[in-house]
PLY file of the C-alpha trace (Angstrom):
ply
format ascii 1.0
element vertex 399
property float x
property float y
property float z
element edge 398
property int vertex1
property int vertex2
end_header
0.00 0.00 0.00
1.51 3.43 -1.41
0.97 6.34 1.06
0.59 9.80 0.05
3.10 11.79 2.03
2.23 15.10 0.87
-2.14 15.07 1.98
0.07 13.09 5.40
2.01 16.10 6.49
-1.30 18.26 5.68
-3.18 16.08 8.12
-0.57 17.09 11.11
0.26 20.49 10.11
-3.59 20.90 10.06
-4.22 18.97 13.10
-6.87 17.08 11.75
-7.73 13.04 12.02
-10.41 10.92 10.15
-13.18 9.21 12.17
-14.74 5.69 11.08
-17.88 5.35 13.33
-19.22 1.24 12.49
-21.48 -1.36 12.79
-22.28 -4.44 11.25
-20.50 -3.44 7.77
-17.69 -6.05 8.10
-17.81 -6.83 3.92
-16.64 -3.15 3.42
-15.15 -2.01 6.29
-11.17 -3.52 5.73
-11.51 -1.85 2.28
-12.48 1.81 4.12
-9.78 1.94 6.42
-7.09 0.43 4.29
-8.35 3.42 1.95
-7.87 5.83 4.35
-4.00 4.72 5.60
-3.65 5.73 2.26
-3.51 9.31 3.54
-3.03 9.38 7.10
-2.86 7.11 10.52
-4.21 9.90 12.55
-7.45 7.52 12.40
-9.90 6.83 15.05
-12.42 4.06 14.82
-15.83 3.59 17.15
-17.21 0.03 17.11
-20.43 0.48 17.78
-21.49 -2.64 19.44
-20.98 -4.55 15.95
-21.95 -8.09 16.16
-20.40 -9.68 13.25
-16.73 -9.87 12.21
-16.13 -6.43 13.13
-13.87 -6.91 16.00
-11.85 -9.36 14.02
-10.76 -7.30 11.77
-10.21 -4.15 14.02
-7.90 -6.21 16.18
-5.45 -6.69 12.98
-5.05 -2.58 13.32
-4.98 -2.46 17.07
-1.41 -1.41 17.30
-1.72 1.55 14.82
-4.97 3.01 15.61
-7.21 4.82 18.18
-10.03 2.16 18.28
-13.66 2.83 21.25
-15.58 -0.67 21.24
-18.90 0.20 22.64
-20.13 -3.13 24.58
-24.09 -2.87 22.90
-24.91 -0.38 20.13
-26.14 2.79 21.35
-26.72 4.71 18.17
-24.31 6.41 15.41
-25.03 10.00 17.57
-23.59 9.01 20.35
-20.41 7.14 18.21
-19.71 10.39 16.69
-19.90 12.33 19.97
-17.90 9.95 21.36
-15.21 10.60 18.29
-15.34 14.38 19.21
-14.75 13.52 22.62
-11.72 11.62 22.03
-10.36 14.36 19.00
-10.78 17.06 21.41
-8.42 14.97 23.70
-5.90 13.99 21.28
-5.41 17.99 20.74
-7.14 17.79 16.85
-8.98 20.64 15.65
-10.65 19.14 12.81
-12.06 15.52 11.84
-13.02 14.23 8.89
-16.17 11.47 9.61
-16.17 8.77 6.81
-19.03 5.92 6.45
-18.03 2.45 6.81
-20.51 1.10 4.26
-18.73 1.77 1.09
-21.10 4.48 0.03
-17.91 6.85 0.48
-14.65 7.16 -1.40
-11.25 7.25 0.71
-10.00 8.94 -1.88
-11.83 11.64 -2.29
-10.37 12.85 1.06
-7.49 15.45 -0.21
-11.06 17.36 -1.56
-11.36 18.14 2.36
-7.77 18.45 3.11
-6.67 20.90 0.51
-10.38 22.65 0.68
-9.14 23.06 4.61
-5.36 24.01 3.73
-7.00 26.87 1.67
-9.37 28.18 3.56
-8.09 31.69 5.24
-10.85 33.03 6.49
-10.98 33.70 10.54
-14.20 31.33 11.24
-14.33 27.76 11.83
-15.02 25.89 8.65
-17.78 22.65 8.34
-17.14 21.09 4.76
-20.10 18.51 3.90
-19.13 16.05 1.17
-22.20 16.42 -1.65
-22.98 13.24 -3.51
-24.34 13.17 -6.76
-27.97 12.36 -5.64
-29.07 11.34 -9.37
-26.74 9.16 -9.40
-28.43 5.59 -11.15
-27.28 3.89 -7.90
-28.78 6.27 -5.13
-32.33 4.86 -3.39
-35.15 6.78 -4.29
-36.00 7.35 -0.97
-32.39 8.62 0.15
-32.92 11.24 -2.86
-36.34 12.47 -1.22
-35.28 11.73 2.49
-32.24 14.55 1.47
-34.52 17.13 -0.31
-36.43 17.20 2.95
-33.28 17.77 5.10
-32.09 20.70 2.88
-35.19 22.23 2.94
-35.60 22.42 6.72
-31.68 23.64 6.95
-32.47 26.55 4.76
-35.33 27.36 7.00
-33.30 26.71 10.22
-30.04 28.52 9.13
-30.73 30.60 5.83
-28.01 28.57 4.26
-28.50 26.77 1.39
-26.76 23.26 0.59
-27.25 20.49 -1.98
-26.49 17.93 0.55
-27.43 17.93 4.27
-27.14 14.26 5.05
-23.72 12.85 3.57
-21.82 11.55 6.55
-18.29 12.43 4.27
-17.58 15.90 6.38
-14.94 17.87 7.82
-16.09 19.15 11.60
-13.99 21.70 13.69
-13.41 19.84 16.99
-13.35 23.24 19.00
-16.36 24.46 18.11
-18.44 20.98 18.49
-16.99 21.15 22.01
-19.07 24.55 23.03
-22.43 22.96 21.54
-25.28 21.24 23.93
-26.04 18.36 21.77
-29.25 16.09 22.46
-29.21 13.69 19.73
-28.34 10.20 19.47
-29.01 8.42 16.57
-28.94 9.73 12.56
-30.54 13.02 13.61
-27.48 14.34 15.43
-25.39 14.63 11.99
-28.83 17.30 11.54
-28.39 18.95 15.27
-24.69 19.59 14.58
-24.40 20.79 11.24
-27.73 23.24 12.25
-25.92 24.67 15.80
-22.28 25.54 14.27
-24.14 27.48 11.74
-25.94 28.82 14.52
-22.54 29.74 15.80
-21.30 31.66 12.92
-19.12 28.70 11.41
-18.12 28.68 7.79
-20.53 25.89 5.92
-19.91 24.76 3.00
-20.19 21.56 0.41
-17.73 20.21 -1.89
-18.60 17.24 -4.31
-17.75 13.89 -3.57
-18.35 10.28 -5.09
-20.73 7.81 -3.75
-21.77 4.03 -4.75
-24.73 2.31 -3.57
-23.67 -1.23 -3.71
-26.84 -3.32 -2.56
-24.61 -6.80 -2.43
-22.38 -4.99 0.40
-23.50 -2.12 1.38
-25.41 -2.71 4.84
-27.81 0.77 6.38
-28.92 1.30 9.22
-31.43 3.79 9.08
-34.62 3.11 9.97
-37.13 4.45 7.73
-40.07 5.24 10.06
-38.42 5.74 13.81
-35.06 7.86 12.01
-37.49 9.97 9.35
-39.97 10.45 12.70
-37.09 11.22 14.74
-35.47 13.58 12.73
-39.03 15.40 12.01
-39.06 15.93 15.70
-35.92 17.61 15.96
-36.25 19.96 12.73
-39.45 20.99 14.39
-37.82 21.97 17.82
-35.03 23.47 15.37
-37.43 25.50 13.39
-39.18 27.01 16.59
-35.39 27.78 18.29
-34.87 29.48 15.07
-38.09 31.87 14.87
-38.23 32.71 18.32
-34.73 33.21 19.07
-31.97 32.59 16.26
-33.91 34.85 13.46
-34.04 37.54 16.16
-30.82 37.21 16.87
-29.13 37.09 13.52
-31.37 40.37 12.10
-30.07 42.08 15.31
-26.70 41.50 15.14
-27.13 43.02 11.30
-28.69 45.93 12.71
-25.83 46.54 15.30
-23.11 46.02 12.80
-24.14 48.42 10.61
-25.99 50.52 12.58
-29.79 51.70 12.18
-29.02 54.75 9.53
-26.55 52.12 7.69
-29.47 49.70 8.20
-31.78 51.45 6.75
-30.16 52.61 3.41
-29.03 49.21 2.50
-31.92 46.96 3.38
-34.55 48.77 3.60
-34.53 51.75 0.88
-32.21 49.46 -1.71
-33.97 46.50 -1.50
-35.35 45.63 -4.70
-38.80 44.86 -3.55
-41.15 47.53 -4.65
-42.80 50.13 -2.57
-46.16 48.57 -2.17
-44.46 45.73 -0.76
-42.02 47.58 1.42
-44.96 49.81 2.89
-46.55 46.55 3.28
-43.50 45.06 5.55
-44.23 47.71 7.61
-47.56 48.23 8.17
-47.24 43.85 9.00
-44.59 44.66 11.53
-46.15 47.59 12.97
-49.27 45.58 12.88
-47.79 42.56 14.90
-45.96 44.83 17.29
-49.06 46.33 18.62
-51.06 43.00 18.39
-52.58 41.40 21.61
-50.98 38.17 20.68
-47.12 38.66 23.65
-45.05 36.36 23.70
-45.96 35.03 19.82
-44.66 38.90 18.09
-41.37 36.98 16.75
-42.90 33.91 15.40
-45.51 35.64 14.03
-42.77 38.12 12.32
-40.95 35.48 10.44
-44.03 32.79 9.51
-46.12 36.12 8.32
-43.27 37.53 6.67
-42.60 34.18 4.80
-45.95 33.60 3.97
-46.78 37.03 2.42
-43.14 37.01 1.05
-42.40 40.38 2.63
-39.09 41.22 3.73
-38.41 39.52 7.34
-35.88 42.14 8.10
-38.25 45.39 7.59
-41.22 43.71 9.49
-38.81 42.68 12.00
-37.61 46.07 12.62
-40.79 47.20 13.08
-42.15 45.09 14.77
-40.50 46.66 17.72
-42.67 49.27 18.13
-43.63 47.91 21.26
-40.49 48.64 22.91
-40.73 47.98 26.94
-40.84 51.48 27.98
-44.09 51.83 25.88
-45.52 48.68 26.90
-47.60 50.21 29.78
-48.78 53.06 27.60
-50.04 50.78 24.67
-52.29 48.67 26.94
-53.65 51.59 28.43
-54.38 52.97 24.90
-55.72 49.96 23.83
-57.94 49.39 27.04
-59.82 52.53 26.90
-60.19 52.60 22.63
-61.96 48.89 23.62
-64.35 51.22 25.65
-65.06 52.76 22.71
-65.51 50.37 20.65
-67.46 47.90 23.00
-69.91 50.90 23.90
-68.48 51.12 27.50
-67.99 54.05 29.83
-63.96 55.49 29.52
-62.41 56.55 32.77
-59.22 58.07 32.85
-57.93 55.44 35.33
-59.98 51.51 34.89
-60.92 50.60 37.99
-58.60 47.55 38.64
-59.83 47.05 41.95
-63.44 46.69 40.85
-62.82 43.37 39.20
-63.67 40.85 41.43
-64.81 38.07 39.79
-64.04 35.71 36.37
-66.48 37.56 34.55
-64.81 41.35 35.38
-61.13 39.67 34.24
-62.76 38.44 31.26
-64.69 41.31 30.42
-61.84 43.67 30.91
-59.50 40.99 29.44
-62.00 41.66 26.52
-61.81 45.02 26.43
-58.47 45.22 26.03
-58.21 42.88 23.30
-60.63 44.22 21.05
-59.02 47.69 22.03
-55.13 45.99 21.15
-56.52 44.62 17.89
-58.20 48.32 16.36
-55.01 49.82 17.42
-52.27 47.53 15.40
-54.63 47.53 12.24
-55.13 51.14 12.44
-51.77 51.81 13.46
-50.39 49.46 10.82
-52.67 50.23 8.07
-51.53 54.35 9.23
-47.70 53.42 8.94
-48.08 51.52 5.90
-50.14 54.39 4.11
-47.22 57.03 5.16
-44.35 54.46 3.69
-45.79 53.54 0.65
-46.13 57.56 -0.33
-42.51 57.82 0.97
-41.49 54.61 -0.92
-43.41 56.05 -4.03
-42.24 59.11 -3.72
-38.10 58.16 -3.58
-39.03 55.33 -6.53
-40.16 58.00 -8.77
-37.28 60.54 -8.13
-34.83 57.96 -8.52
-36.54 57.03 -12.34
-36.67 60.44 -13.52
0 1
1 2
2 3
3 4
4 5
5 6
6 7
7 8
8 9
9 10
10 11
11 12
12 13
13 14
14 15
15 16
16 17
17 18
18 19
19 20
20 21
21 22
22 23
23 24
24 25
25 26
26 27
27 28
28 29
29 30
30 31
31 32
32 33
33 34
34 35
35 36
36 37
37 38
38 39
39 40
40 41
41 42
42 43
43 44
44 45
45 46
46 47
47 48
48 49
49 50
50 51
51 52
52 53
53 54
54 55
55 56
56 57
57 58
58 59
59 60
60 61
61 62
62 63
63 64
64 65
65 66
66 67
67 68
68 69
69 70
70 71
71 72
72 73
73 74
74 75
75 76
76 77
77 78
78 79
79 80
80 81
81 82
82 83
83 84
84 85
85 86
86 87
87 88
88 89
89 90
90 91
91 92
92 93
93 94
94 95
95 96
96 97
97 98
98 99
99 100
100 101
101 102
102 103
103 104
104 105
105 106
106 107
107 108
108 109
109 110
110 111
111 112
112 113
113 114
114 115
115 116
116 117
117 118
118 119
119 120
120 121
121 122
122 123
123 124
124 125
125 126
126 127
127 128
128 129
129 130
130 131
131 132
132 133
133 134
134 135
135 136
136 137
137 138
138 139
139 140
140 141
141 142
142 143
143 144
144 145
145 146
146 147
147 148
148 149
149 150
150 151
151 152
152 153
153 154
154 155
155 156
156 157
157 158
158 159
159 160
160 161
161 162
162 163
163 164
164 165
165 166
166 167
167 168
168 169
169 170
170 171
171 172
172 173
173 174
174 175
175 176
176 177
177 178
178 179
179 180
180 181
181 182
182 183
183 184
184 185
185 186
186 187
187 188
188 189
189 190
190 191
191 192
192 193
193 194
194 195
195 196
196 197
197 198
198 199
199 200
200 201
201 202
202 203
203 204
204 205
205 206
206 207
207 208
208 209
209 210
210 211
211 212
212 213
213 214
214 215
215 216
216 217
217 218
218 219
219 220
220 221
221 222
222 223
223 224
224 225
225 226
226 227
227 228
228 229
229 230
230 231
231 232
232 233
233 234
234 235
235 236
236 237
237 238
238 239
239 240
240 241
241 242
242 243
243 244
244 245
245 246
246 247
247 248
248 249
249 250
250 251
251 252
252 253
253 254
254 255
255 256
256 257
257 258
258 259
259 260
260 261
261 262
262 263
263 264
264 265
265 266
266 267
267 268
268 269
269 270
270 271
271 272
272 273
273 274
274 275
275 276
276 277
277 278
278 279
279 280
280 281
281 282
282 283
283 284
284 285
285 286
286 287
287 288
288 289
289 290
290 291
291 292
292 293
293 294
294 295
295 296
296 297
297 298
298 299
299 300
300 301
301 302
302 303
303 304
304 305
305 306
306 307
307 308
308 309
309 310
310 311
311 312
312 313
313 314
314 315
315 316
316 317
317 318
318 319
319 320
320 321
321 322
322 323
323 324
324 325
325 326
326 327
327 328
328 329
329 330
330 331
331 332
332 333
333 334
334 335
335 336
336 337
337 338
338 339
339 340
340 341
341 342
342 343
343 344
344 345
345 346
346 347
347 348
348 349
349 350
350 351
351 352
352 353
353 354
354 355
355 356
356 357
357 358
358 359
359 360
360 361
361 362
362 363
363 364
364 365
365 366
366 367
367 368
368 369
369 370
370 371
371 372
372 373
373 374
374 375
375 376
376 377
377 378
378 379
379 380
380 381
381 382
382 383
383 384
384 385
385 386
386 387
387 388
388 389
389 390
390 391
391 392
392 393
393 394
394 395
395 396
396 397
397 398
């Protein structure tokens, strides 16, 4: 076996190691690692509780590799967290996770190497081997199970990829060390991937080769428990991302550039028109001032997408209802409910009188109907004034 000394010295100089986590794939397995020492011996292996030959042939290598033997299986999560673990020990900053089943190509990994010896920029970087997913040999349902995947990434992280679910990637060990990860079966290769984008790492895909062989190739996944399993977790994903992550993100934009730097570039150059910018903002002002607490930032981001408005303008002003105010728009609210419900307004409700279910849900009431006349007319009031400032700028601009 020839070894490539030049992609070797890149694997120390880079401090990075390739992890094989197994089980049950003892007709491909020899083939995978011998593939690998091709390039490096900085190799760590996680026996997952195999029950076939597995152990047989790992033993040949146990002088010249890191090998974990789990005593059951316990799920290829927790084998790659326990490959982490054991990188972050060893002192590597990156690892480079490769399939056991013969799906992947050893030798596609100077891609990741060299992709990682070039990359200069200050932020971690996540590379994510993309198969060929029209490949003749690729399972229908692996084609549609990785459509879904990239779909709910976009909508988790804004970042588009053509493949979320290859298991050929290059991971920063430091950064995996600061997540909280839950995850213990196929969905944690989803939980991962989603958080270090989270964290402002470098994601990216690079194309790779795959074979399906059905007369070795042995999977694991199950179907209905790993596709139900991984639903679960893109939906707690998906609400972590509207009522916290989008927030946070649009935010950090805003402070970066500022509100008057803000404003020019997103708001007044974006391309969308000014019916539909005016209409961003009457929706955020709308929301703001809505009854609904607590729901403002999901309803920011699912309205926004919905309507296809821009998520940063509603966003922005959706914050209308900045604390200081908060007392002031209930009060507001509450008495233009007297109004509107044909009740007596006094300058000051009397709280006090309320004593029973029906007084809280009569003023409870009150307030709501009050809350909702004030964000449509509020909304409906700031959307009028944009769109004639919108309209106004659009047709200076064109003559």
């Amino acid at each position: 076996m020839s070894v490539d000394t030049s992609i070797q010295s890149l694997f120390s100089v880079l401090k990075c190691c390739v992890c094989i986590p197994t089980y049950n794939n003892d007709k491909t397995l020899r083939a995978v690692i011998e593939g690998v020492l091709v390039y490096t011996d900085q190799l760590l292996i996680i026996n997952d509780g195999a029950t076939d030959t597995t152990a047989a042939i790992l033993a040949e290598y146990v002088d010249r590799l890191t090998i974990l033997t789990f005593p059951t299986n316990r799920g290829k999560g927790v084998a790659l967290r326990a490959g982490f673990d054991k990188a972050a020990a060893l002192g590597y900053e990156y690892m480079i996770t490769i399939d056991s089943d013969g799906q992947h190509f050893p030798d596609d990994i100077p891609v990741f190497i060299q992709a990682l010896a070039a990359h200069d920029a200050p932020e971690p970087l996540l590379l994510i081997g993309s198969r060929n997913m029209k490949d003749p040999s690729v399972p229908g349902k692996s084609s549609f199970g990785n459509r879904f995947s990239n779909f709910w990434y976009y909508v988790e992280t804004g970042i588009r990829l053509e493949d979320t679910q290859s298991g050929f990637r290059l991971y920063p060990i430091p950064e995996i060390a600061k997540l909280r990860l839950f995850t213990t079966k196929f969905e944690l290769e989803i939980e991962v991937i989603v958080k270090l984008a989270w964290r402002g790492v470098v994601v990216r895909t690079i194309p790779i080769k795959v074979l399906y062989d059905p007369s070795e190739r042995v999977s694991h996944f199950r179907p209905f428990q790993d596709f139900t399993r991984i639903s679960i977790l893109n939906t707690w994903l998906v609400l972590l991302t509207l009522v916290y992550y989008l927030p946070k993100r649009l935010l950090q934009r805003v402070q970066r550039k500022g509100i008057k730097k803000f404003w020019k570039e997103n708001v007044l150059k974006s391309n969308d028109p000014p019916a539909k910018k005016a209409a961003a903002i009457a929706l955020g002002v709308c929301i703001g001032l809505s009854p609904l607490w607590g729901l403002h930032t999901v309803l920011v981001f699912t309205l926004a997408a919905a309507f296809r408005l821009n998520s940063a303008i509603v966003f922005l002003f959706s914050n209308i209802s900045l604390p200081p105010l908060i007392p002031f728009i209930i009060y507001i609210s509450y008495q233009i409910g007297a109004v509107v419900l044909g009740e007596p307004v006094a300058p000051i409700p009397a709280i006090e009188e309320i004593t029973s279910g029906i007084g809280i849900a009569k003023g409870l009431g009150q307030y709501v109907v009050g809350s909702t006349v004030v964000a449509m007319g509020m909304g409906a009031l700031f959307g009028g004034i944009a769109y004639l400032y919108f309209t106004i700028r659009h047709s200076k601009r064109t003559t």
